[in-house]
MARZA-755898 format. One line per 10 residues: number of its first residue (from 0); for each residue x, y, z of N, C-alpha, C. Coordinates in steps of 0.1 Angstrom, whole numbers. Layout:
<atoms>
NUM = X/Y/Z/X/Y/Z/X/Y/Z  ... .
</atoms>
This chain:
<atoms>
0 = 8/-12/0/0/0/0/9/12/0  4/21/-10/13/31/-9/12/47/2  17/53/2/15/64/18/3/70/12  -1/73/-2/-10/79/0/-22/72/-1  -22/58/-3/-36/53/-2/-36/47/13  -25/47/18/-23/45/35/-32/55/42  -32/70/37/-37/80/41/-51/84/43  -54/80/32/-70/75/27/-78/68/35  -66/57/35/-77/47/46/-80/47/56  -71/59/61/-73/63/77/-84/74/77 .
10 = -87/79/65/-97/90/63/-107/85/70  -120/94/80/-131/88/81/-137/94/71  -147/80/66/-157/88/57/-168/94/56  -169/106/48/-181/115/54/-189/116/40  -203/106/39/-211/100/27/-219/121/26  -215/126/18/-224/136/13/-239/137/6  -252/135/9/-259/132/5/-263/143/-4  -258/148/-15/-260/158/-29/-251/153/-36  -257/160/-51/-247/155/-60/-236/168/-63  -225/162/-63/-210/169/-67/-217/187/-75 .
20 = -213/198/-72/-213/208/-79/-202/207/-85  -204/217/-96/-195/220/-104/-193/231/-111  -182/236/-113/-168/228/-113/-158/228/-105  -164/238/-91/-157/229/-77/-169/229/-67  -167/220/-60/-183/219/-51/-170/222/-38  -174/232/-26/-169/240/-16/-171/224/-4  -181/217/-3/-179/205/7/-164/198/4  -163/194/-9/-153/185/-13/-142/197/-9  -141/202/-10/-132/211/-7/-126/212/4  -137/217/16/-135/217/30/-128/205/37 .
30 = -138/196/29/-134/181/39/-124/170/30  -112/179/23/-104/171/13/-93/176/26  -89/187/32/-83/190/34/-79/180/50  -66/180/54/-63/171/67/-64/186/77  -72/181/85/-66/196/95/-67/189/110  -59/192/118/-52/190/136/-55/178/139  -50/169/125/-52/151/121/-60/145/124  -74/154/121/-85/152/114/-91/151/101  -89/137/92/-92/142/78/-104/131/75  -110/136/66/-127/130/62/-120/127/43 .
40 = -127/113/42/-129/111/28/-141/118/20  -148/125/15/-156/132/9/-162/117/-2  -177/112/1/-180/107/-12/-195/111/-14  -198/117/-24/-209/119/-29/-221/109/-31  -233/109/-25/-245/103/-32/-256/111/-37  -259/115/-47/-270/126/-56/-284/118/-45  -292/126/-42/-304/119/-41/-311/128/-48  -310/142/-53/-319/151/-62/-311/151/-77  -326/149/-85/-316/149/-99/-324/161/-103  -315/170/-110/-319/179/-117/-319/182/-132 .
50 = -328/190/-136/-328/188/-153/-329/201/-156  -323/209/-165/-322/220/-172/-336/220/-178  -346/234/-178/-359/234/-185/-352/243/-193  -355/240/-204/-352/252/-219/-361/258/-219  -376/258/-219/-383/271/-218/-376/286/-210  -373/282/-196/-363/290/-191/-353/293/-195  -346/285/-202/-334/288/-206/-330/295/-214  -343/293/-225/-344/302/-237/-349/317/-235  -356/318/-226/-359/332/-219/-349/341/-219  -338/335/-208/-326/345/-203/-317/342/-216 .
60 = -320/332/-224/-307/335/-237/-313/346/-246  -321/348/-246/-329/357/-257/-330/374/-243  -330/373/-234/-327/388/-229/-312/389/-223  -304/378/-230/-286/385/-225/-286/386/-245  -291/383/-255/-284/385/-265/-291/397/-271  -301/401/-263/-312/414/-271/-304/426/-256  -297/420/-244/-287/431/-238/-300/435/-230  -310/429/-226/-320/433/-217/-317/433/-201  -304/427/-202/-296/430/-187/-288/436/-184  -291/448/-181/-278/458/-180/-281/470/-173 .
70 = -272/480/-172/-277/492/-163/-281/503/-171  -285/500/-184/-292/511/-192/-305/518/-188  -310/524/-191/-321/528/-191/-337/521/-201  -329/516/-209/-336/506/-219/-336/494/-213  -327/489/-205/-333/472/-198/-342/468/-198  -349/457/-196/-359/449/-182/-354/448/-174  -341/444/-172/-337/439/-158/-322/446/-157  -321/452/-141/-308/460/-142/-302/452/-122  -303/434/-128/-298/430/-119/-302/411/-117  -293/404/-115/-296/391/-113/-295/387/-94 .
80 = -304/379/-96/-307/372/-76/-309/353/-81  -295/348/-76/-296/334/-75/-290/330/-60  -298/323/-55/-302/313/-43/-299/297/-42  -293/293/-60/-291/280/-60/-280/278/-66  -270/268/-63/-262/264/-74/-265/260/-90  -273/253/-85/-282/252/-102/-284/261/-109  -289/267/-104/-293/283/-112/-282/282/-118  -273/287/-112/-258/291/-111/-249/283/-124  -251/269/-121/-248/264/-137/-256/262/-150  -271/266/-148/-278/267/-157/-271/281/-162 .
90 = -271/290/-154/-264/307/-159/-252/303/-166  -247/295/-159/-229/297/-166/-232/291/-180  -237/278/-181/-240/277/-196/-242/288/-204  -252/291/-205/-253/307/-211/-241/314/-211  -237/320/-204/-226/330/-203/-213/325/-211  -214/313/-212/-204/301/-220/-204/303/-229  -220/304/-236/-223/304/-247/-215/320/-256  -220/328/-247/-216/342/-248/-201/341/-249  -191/340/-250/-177/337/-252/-174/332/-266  -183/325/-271/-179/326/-289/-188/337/-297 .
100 = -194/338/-307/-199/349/-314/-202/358/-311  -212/354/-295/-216/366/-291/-210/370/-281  -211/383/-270/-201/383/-256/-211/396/-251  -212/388/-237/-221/399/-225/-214/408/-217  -202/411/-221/-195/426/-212/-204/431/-206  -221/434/-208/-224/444/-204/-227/438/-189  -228/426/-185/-225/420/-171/-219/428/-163  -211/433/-166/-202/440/-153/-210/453/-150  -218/457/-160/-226/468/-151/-237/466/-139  -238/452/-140/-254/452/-130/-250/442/-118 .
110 = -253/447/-103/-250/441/-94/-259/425/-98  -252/417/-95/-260/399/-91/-259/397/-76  -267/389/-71/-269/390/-60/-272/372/-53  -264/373/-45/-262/352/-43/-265/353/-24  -267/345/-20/-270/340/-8/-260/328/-2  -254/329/3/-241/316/8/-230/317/1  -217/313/8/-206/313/-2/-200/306/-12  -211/288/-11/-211/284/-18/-216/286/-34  -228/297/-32/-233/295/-44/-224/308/-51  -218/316/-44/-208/330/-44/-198/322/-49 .
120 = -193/312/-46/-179/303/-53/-184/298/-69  -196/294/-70/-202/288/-80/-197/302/-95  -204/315/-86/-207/324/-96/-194/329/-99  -186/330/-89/-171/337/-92/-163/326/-102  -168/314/-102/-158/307/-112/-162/310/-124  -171/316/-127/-178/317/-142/-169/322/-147  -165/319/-156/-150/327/-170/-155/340/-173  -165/352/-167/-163/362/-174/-154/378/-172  -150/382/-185/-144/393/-184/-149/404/-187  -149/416/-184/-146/416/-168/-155/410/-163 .
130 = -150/408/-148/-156/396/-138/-165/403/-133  -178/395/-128/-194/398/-123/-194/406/-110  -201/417/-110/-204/419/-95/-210/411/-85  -207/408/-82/-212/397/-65/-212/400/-54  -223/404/-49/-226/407/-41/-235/403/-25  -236/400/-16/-245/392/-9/-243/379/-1  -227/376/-3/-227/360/-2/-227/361/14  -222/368/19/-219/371/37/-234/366/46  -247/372/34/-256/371/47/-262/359/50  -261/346/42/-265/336/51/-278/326/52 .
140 = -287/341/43/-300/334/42/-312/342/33  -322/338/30/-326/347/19/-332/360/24  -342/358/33/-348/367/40/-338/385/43  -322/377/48/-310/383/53/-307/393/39  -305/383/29/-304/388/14/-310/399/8  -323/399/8/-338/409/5/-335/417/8  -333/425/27/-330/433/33/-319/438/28  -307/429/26/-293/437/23/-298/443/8  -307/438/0/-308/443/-13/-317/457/-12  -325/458/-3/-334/469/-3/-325/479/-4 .
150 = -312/480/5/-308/495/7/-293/491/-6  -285/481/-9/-281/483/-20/-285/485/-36  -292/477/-40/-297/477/-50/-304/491/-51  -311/497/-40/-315/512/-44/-307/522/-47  -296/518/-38/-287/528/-41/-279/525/-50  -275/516/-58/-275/510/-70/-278/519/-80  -291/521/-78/-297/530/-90/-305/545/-86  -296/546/-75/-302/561/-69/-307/572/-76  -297/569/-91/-302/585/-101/-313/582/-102  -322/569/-103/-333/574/-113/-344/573/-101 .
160 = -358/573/-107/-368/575/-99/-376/559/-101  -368/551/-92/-371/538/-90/-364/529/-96  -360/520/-88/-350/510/-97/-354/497/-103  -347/499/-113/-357/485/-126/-356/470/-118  -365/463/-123/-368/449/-120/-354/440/-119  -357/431/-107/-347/424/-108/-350/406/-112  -341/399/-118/-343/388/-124/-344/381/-118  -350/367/-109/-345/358/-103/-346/346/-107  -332/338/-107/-335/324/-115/-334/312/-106  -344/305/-108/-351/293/-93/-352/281/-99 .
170 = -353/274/-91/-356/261/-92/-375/259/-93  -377/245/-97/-391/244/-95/-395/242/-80  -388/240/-71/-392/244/-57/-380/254/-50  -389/264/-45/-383/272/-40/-390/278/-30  -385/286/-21/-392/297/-10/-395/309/-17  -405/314/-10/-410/326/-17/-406/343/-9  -396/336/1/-388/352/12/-385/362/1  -378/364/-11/-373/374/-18/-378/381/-18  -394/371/-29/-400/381/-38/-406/392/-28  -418/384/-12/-427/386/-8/-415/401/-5 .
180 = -407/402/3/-399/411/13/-398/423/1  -391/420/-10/-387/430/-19/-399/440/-26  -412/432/-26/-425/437/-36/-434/438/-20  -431/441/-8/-442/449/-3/-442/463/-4  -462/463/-5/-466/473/-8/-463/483/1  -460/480/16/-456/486/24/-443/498/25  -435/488/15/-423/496/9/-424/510/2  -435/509/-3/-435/523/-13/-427/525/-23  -420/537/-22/-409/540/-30/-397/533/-33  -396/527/-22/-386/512/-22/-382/501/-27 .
190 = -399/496/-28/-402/486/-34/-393/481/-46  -390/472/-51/-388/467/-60/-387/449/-67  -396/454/-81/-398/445/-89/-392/428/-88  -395/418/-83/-384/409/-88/-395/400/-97  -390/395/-104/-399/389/-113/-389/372/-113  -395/362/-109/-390/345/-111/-388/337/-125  -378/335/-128/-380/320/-138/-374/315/-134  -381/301/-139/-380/286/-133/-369/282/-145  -356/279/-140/-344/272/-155/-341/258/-148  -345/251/-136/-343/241/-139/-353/235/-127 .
200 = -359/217/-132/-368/211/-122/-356/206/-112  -367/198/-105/-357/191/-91/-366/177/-85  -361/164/-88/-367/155/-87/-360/143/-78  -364/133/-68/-355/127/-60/-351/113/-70  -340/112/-70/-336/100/-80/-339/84/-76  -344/79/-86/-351/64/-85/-340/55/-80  -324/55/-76/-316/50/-76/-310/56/-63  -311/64/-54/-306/68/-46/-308/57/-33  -317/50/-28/-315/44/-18/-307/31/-22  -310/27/-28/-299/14/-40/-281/21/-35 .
210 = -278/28/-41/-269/38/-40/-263/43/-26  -271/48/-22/-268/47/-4/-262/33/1  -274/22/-1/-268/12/7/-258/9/-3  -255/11/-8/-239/5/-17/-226/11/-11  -228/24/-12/-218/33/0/-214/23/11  -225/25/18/-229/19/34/-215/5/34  -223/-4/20/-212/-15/20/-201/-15/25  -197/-3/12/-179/-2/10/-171/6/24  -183/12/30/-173/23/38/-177/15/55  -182/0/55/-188/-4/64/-175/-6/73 .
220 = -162/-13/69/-153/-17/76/-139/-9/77  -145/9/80/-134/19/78/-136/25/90  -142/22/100/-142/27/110/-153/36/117  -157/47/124/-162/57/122/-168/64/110  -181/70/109/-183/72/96/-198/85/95  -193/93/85/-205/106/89/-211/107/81  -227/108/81/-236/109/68/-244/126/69  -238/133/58/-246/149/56/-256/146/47  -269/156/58/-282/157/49/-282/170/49  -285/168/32/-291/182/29/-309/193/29 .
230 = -311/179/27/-326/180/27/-338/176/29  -350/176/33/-358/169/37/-357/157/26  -356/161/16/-357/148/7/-348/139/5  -350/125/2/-347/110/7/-339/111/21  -347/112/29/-345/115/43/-348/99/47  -365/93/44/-368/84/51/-358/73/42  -358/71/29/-346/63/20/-335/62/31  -329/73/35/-316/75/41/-317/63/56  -324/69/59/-332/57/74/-333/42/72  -339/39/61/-344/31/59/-329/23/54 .
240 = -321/25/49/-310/21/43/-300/18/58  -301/28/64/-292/24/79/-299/20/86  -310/12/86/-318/1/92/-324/9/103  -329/19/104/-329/24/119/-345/28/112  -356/25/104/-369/25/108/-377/18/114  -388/10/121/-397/4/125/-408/5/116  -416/-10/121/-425/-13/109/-437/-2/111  -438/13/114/-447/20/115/-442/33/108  -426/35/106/-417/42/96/-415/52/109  -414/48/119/-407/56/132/-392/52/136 .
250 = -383/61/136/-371/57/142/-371/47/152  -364/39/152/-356/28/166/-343/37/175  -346/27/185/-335/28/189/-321/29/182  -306/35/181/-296/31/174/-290/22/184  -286/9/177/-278/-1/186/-268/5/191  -264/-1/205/-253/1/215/-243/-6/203  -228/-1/197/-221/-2/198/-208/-1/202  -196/-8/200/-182/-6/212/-173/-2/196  -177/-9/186/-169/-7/176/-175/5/169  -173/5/154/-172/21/145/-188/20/146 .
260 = -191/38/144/-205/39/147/-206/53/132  -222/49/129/-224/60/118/-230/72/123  -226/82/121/-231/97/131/-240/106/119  -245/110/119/-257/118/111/-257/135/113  -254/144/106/-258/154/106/-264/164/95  -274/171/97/-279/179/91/-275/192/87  -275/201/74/-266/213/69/-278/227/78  -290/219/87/-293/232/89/-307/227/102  -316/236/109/-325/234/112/-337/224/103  -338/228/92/-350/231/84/-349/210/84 .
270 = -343/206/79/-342/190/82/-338/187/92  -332/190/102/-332/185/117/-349/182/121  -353/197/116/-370/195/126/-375/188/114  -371/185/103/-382/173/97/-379/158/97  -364/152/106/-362/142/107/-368/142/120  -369/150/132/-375/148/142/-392/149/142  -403/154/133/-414/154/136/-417/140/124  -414/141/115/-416/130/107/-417/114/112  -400/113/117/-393/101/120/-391/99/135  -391/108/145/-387/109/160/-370/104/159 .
280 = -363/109/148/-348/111/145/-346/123/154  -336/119/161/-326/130/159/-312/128/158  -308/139/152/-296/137/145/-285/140/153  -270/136/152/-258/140/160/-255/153/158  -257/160/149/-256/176/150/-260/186/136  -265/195/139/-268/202/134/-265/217/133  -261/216/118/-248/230/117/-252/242/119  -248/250/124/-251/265/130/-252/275/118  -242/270/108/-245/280/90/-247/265/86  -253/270/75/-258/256/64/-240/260/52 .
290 = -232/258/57/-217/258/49/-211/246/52  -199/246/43/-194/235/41/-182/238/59  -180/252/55/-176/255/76/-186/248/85  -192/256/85/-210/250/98/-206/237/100  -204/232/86/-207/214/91/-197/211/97  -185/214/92/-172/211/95/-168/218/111  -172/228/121/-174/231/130/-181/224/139  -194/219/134/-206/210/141/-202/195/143  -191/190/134/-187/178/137/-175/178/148  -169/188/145/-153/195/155/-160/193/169 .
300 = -172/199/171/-173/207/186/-180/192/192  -190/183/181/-195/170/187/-184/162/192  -172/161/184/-160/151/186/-153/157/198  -152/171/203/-145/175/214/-157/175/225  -162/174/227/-176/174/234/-181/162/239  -176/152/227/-179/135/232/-169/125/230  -156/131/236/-143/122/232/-143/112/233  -157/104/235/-153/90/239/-161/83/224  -165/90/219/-173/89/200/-157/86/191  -149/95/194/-135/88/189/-126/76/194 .
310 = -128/69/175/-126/59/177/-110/61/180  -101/51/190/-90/49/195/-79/44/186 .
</atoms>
C-alpha cells in the first residue's frame, strides 16, 4: 500500500448526500483537506436529480443576446438574484455560450446578488471578463439577502426615480422570502420588482436508496463514519438504508455499539426538525450555518464534546 492510499484509509468517511457541484463543489473542498489530524474522505451520493428546463433557458438567452440586462435605461432587468447552485450552472452555460460569437460585457454593469458562499464560489468561477459583481454571499440566508438588497440595490440606481426589475433564477421548488420582502406594498418608494424563472426542475432519483446502501457496504469496515443531509428529501430512504426505521416508519432505537459507529448530521434546522417530527430522529448535530464551515465546526465541537465517540 502506498503512503497515499495508507492515508486514505485512515480517512473517516463522510457520505455527502448531494450531487457533486461544479466545477468545484466548496464540501469537497472543506473536507479534502487534513486539518489538527482530522481528515474525512468526501463521497458523494446525488439523491436530487436535476434537469435544465429550456423554456427558461431560452428566456434568459434571448434577454442576455437582445442586452435586456444591463444598467441602461432601456433594460428589463438591471440586476440578477440566485439562491441555487443550479441556477448558477444553468447561468454559466449561457454565459459560455456568450464567449464565442456573441459576448455579454455588459454583465459587469449590473449588481448579481447570491446567498451563501457556496453559491458565491459557484458564480465567481464563471470565466467572465470583466468579472461579475457579487454581491450578498456574507448574509447567510434569503430573507437576510432581501434586506441587504433593499438599501443596496436602491442605491445602486439612486439616479433614477425607482429602480428597474430584478431577475431571479429558481428552481421548480423554492421559497418565496425574496420576492414577498422586496415587492411589499408597504415599501413604497422602495419597493422593487423581482420577477422569477423557473431554468431548472428538481426530482429525488429512483436510484438513490440502492446507491446509499452500496456506499454503506464499502465504507462499512473503515471505521467511524459521517452521513450529511441536505434536505428533507430522501431523508426516510436514508433511514431506511441504515436500518434504523420500525415497521410503522418511526425511528428505533440506534444499537449500543463498542466498535465504529455511523453519526448523522444535518446542513441546517430546516431538516433536523423534519427528521425529528416526521421520523422521531434525531440527528448528531446540526450545523449552525448551512456551509461546508458550519458542518465542519458542528462535527469539531461533537468530537471534542464527546471524546469518547473517537474511535482509538
Amino acid at each position: 500500500m502506498s503512503a497515499i492510499d495508507a492515508k486514505a484509509d485512515r480517512n473517516t468517511p463522510i457520505l455527502l448526500l448531494k450531487t457533486r457541484s461544479t466545477p468545484n463543489d466548496g464540501y469537497e473542498e472543506q473536507f479534502s483537506a487534513q486539518k489538527d489530524g482530522l481528515g474525512f474522505e468526501p463521497i458523494f451520493v446525488p439523491v436530487l436529480e436535476h434537469r435544465s428546463l429550456e423554456k427558461g433557458l431560452n428566456i434568459v438567452r434571448d434577454l442576455l443576446q437582445n442586452k435586456q440586462i444591463h444598467k441602461g435605461n432601456d433594460a428589463r432587468y438591471g440586476g440578477l438574484v440566485f439562491t441555487s447552485q443550479r441556477a448558477v450552472e444553468a447561468f454559466a452555460k449561457l454565459v459560455d455560450e456568450g464567449n464565442g460569437e456573441e459576448s455579454w460585457p455588459y454583465l459587469q454593469d449590473v449588481p448579481i446578488y447570491t446567498v451563501g458562499p457556496a453559491t458565491s464560489r459557484a458564480l465567481r468561477s464563471i470565466p467572465q471578463t470583466p468579472a461579475l459583481n457579487i454581491f450578498g454571499s456574507e448574509t447567510g440566508n434569503g430573507e437576510a439577502l432581501a434586506y441587504y438588497m433593499l438599501d443596496h440595490y436602491n442605491k445602486w440606481y439612486e439616479d433614477r426615480k425607482g429602480s428597474p426589475p430584478l431577475l431571479f433564477l429558481v428552481g421548480e421548488q423554492r421559497r418565496d422570502i425574496i420576492p414577498k420582502t422586496l415587492m411589499d406594498p408597504a415599501l413604497a418608494d422602495r419597493k422593487i420588482q423581482v420577477d422569477e424563472l423557473v431554468v431548472y426542475g428538481t426530482g429525488i432519483m429512483e436510484s438513490f436508496e440502492q446507491d446509499f446502501a452500496a456506499r454503506l457496504q464499502e465504507t462499512k469496515n473503515k471505521g467511524n463514519r459521517w452521513v450529511i443531509v441536505f434536505s428533507p428529501t430522501g431523508c426516510e430512504a436514508m433511514l431506511r438504508a441504515l436500518d434504523l426505521l420500525d415497521e410503522i416508519g418511526k425511528a428505533r432505537p440506534r444499537p449500543e455499539t463498542k466498535g465504529a459507529k455511523t453519526y448523522i448530521a444535518t446542513i441546517g434546522p430546516t431538516t433536523r426538525d423534519f427528521l425529528k417530527r416526521e421520523f422521531d430522529f434525531e440527528p448528531d448535530v446540526c450545523a449552525k450555518k448551512p456551509s461546508p464551515e458550519g458542518v465542519e465546526e458542528g462535527i469539531a465541537r461533537f468530537l471534542k464534546e464527546d471524546s469518547k465517540h473517537i474511535q482509538k
